[in-house]
N, C-alpha and C positions, 0 to 999 in steps of 0.2 A: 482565453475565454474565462472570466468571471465565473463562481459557483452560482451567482442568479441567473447569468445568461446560458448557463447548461440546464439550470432549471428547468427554466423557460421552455427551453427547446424538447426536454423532457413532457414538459405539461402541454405544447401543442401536437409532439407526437401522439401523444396517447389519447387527447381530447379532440383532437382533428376539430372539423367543425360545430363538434358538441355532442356531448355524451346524452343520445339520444336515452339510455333507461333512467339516468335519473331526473331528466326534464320531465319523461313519460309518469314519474310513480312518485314525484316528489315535490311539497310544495317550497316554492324558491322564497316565501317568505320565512319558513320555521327554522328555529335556531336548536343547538343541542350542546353535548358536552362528549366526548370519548374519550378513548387509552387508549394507548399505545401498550401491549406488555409484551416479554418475553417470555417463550415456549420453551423453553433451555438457557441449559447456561452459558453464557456468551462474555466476551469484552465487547462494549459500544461503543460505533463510530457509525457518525453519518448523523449526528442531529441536527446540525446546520442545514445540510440541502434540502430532510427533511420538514425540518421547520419552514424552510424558505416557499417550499413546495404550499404548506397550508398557508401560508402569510399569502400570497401570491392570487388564492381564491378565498380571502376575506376570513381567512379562520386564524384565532389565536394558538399558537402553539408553545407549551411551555415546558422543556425536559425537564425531568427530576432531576438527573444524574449527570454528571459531565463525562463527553468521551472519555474513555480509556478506562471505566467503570469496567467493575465485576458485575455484573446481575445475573440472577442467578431466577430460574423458570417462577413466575406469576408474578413477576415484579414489573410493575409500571415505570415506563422509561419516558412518557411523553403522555402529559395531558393536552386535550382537544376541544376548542370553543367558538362558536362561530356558526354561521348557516350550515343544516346538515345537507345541504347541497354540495357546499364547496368542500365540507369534509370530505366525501361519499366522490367528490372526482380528483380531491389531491391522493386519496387514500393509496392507490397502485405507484402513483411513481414515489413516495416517499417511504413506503415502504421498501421497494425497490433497491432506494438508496441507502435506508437501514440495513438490510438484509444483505446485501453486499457487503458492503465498506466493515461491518461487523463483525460475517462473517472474514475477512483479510485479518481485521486484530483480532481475531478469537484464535486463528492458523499461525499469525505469528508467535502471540503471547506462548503456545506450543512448545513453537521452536524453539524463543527465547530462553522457555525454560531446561531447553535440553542443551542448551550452552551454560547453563548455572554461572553465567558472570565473568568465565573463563574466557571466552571471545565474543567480541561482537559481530551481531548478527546485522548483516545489510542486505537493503532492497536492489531491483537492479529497475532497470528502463523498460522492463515486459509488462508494461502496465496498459489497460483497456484507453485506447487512442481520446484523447480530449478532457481523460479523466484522471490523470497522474498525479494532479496536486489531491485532488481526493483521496488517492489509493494510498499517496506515500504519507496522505496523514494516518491514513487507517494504520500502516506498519509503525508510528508512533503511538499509536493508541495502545499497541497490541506490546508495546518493549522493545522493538525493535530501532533501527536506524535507518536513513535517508544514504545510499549514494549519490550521484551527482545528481540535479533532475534533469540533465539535457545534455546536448552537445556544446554547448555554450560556456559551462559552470564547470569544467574539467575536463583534463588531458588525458585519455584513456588510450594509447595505442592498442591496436587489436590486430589480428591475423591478419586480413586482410588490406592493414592497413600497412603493416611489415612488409608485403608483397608490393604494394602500389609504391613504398617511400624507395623496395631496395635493403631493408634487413634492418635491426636492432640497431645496430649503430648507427647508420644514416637517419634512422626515424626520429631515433632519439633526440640527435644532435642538430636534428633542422626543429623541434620542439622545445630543446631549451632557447634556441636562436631567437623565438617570437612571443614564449610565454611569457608573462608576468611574472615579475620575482616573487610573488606569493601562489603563482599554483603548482602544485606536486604533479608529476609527471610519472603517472603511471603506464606499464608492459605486461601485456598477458602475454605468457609463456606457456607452452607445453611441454617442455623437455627440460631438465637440468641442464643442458649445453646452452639451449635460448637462455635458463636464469643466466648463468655467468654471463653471457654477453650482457642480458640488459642490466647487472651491476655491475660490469665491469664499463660500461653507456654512462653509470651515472643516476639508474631510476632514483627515482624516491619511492617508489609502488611496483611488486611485481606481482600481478597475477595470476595463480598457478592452476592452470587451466587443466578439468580432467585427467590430475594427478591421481595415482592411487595413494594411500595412508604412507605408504612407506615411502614412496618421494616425495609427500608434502611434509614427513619429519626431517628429512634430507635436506630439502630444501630451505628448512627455516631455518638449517644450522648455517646453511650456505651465505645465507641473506640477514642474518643476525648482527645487528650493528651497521650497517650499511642501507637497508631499503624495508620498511612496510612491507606484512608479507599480506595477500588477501588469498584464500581460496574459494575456487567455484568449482559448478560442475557434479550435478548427482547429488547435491546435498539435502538432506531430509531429516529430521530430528533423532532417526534411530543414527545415522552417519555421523552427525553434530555431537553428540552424546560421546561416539568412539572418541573424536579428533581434537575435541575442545583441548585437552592437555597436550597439544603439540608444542605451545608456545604460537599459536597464527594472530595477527591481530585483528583478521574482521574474513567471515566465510558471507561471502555473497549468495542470495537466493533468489532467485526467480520466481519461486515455485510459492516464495511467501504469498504474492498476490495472485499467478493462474491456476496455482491448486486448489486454493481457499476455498470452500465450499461455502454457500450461502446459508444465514442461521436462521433460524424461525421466531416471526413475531407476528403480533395479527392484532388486528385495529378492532374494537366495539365499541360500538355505541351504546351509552346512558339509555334506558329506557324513558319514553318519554313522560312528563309528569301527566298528562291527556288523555293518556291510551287507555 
């Protein structure tokens, strides 16, 4: 799905068959101007959908600022021009999309900072169904990185999947059988005994699942010169701060997109010249 065609579906949810308060109080010929600003300080994402959202009902929409901006409370992120109709009924779901996606790079840029450069921070797949290319823009906005975005685009062996193949080596070894010579074949592992096996398989990636700090320093000695190391599992920027000097090359977060808390912004209208 396209970001107009989730628009879309955004703007008939919420407008069903027509936003009966503002047909009721508003005349559909008057035209106006608004802002967009921000109520804190935030990193921006989300002016494309947006923008898309006021284009969609006949209003210009024009950011100041390009995602992955600092703005910082009273600062205009989005000028507004067009029928104060179409304003007044894009105004929920593109705020919507501000205020989400926003908040995401405001919670990463967080984290990022509690990695100081030391390791990379990655997003994972726990992202809100239909809206991933969105969210894993928002984890660029914010400094962060993209893992894969599907099952399609990399080799992730997981638990489950150890179980259904038969163990580490057999997983492995029917996934180098059919991969592409260019994609890396990653193993989440729980235990140092699963590491050895999945380097001693051949990984190119082992992911160290719900390791405490001292078997993911363990661990990285194990896998040093032989496999990418990734950790997950309970990570949060006070944890990210501890572990960043382990030597890991990239701590995966889930929590970058379902903890994010959404930011505050709010839409006015130009007083009119008339009134």
């Amino acid at each position: 799905m396209t970001t107009l065609e989730l628009v879309r579906r955004a703007l008939d949810e919420d407008l069903g068959p027509g936003d009966v308060t503002t047909s009721a109080c508003v005349d559909p010929t008057l035209r106006g101007t608004g802002r967009i600003l921000a109520k804190q300080a935030l990193v921006l994402s989300g002016t494309v959908p947006a923008a898309l959202a006021f284009n969609e009902l006949g209003v210009r929409a024009t950011a100041h600022l390009p995602d992955g901006s600092r703005v910082q409370p009273g600062q205009v992120v989005m000028a507004l021009e067009g029928p104060l109709a179409g304003i007044l009924q894009a105004e929920r779901v593109a705020l919507n999309f501000l205020m989400r996606l926003s908040g995401i790079a405001t919670h990463t840029a967080s984290v990022v900072e509690a990695a100081q450069g030391r390791v990379r921070v990655v997003c994972t797949r726990k992202t809100t169904p239909l809206h991933r290319s969105l969210e894993k823009a928002a984890v660029r906005h914010g400094g962060g990185h993209n893992h894969r975005h599907g099952l399609y685009d990399g080799v992730l062996i997981k638990d489950n999947h150890l179980v259904a193949a038969g163990g580490v080596k057999a997983a492995v070894a029917r996934a180098r059988a059919v991969a592409h010579h260019l994609i890396k074949i990653e193993v989440e592992v729980e235990t140092l005994e699963q590491l050895r096996e999945a380097l001693e398989a051949g990984a190119d990636v082992v992911l160290l699942d719900n390791m405490s700090d001292a078997q993911l320093a363990r661990a990285v000695t194990l896998a040093a010169g032989r496999a990418l190391t990734e950790a997950s599992g309970n990570m949060d920027a006070a944890r990210i701060a501890r572990i960043r000097d382990l030597g890991l090359d990239m701590i995966s977060v889930g929590g970058l997109v379902h903890q994010a808390r959404w930011v505050d912004l709010s839409l006015k209208l130009d007083p009119r010249p008339d009134a």
